[in-house]
C-alpha positions, 0 to 999 in steps of 0.5 A: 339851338337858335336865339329865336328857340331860346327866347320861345323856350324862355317865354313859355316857362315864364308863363308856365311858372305864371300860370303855377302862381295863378293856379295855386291862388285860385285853389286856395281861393275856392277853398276858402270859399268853402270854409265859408259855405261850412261857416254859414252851413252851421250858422243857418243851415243846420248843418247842411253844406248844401245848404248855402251853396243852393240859396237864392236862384240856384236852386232853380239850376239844380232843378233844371238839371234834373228835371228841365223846364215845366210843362206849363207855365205857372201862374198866380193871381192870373200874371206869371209867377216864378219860373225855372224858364227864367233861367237860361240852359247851358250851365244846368245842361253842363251838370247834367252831363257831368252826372251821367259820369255817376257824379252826384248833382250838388257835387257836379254843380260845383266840378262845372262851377271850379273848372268855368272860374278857372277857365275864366280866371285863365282867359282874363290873365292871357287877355291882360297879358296881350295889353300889359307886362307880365306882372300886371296881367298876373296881377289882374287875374289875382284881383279877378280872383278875389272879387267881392262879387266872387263870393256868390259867382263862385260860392253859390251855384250860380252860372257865372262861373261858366257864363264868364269863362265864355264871355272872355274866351269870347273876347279873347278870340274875338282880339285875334279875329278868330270870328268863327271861334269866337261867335260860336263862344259868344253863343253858348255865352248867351245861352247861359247868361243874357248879360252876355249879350253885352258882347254885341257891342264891341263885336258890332261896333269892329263891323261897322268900323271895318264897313267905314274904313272899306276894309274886308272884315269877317266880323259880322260872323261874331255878331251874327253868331253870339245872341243865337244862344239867348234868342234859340233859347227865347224861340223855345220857350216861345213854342212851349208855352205859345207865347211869341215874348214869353221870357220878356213877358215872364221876366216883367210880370214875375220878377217885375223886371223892365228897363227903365233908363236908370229911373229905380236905380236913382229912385233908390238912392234918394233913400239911405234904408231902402231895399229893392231888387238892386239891393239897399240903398247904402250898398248901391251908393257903395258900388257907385262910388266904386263904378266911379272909380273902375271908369277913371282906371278903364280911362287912365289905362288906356284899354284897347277900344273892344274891352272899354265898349264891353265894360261900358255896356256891362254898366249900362245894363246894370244901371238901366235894367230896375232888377239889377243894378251894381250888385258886386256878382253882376260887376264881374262880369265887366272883367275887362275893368278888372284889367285896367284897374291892375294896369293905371296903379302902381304895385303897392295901390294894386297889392292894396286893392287886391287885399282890401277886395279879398277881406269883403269876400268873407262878409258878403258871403255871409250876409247873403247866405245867412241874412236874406232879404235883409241884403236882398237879393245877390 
């Protein structure tokens, strides 16, 4: 046997016995999470265990996975009202398919929301691994793991789980100019979740720089390709209820949703008690100070320039969009912070970050299955 065999050979079994140690986490990770849907199950639910796990939105995944979208688009007081066509089809589509497998529709929920986590947890890990040593890229999947946001990406039915998982294969494939690959990943990302369209950026700015340079480039292919999902799924919506900007026109006059610059997110935390969309105004200032703190990692580590660009645009959305703003769920997916908060601390602050990270997701799963509007919406 050759030195070059030996050292593959050694390689792979590091990251075999990586992989293990991650495995293991994120099984114990899932679990915890339900002890806590059981918790809130008995504390608000009557004891139903599918109780918390179909609050807020989700419940309009599940209905969407058994039922689709309705025929006509519901109305109150003359504007569009609440919609299951809010919701985009590849996650509720995925369950569908696992039922016909004789799995019940909760149950199969939950098997497509496990194996996306795991495979986002996996693609942060191999992302890291290719800008870091070892034991930060494994550390990096830790903290992933036990993100606050966590407790409603993985504790409800939420898509994140999946959306997430596309997003970073998306990213991970888009490194190794594998566009084909990558642009077909970023498709079915958008077709899940319109944050996904954040991969637009990185991809498109590769484009322009490859076009500066002369360099022949096939990116244009991922750039082309990724919003194909959430623009197929806006041209369907648009044909069945004759409505050219339906889902824009839904989103606004339902949810009330604009983008307005940052303007309600800056109105909200002028006042200390206020709730809105973005949630209270004490959290928001929480969650601002912990942006704060992702940017001046993103900068200390030195991110490759397609991670920083997805990160950065992430936040952007976040802020300039008056329905979201940094709610812990919707800053997972800027994953490749994630990252680089792992890569500028030293072991014992990464170890500290990851505990005190772990112990907030018990507390906000609670809060947002069992106090409602109290904490807003997740």
């Amino acid at each position: 046997m050759g030195a070059a065999e030996r050292g593959a050979r050694s390689a792979f079994g590091e990251q075999l016995s990586e992989l293990k140690i991650l495995a293991s986490i994120y099984v114990l990770v899932r679990l915890y999470l339900l002890g806590l849907d059981a918790y809130a199950a008995n504390h608000s639910f009557g004891g139903n265990l599918t109780g918390p796990l179909l609050s807020w939105d989700a419940w309009h995944y599940l209905a969407i996975s058994k039922v689709g979208y309705p025929l006509t688009p519901p109305h109150v007081g003359g504007v569009l009202s609440f919609s299951n066509a809010a919701f985009e089809p590849a996650f509720p589509a995925m369950i569908r398919l696992v039922t016909v497998l004789g799995v019940p529709s909760i149950s199969a929920g939950l098997v497509v929301s496990v194996l996306g986590g795991a495979g986002a947890t996996y693609f942060v890990w191999r992302i890291a691994s290719g800008i870091s040593s070892p034991v930060v890229a494994r550390d990096a999947a830790i903290l992933f793991m036990v993100l606050p946001g966590q407790a409603v990406a993985w504790g409800l039915l939420y898509s994140e789980g999946l959306g997430i998982a596309l997003a970073a294969a998306c990213l991970y494939f888009f490194a190794r100019e594998r566009y084909i690959a990558a642009g077909i990943l970023g498709a079915l990302a958008t077709l899940t979740s319109p944050m996904a369209l954040c991969l637009e950026v990185p991809m498109a700015w590769a484009f322009l720089i490859g076009l500066w340079r002369r360099r022949r480039s096939r990116a244009w292919i991922a750039v082309l390709l990724t919003p194909l999902g959430f623009l197929s799924y806006a041209a369907f919506l648009s044909l069945r209820y004759h409505d050219t900007l339906y889902w824009w026109h839904l989103q606004r006059q339902a949810w009330g949703a604009s983008f307005d610059f940052g303007a309600s997110l800056i109105g909200l935390l002028h006042h200390w008690t206020t709730i809105a969309y973005q949630g209270p105004a004490y959290l928001e200032w929480g969650a601002v100070l912990c942006v704060l703190g992702l940017l001046a990692a993103m900068w200390r580590a030195k991110l490759p320039v397609y991670l920083s660009l997805y990160g950065i645009a992430v936040l952007l959305l976040l802020v300039g969009t008056n329905s979201l703003g940094f709610k812990p769920r919707l800053l997972v997916w800027a994953f490749p912070l994630v990252i680089a908060v792992s890569k500028s601390l030293a072991r014992p602050w990464r170890y500290a970050v990851i505990g005190a990270s772990a112990l907030a997701i018990a507390p906000l799963f609670i809060a947002y299955t069992t106090m409602g509007n109290s904490v807003s919406q997740p």
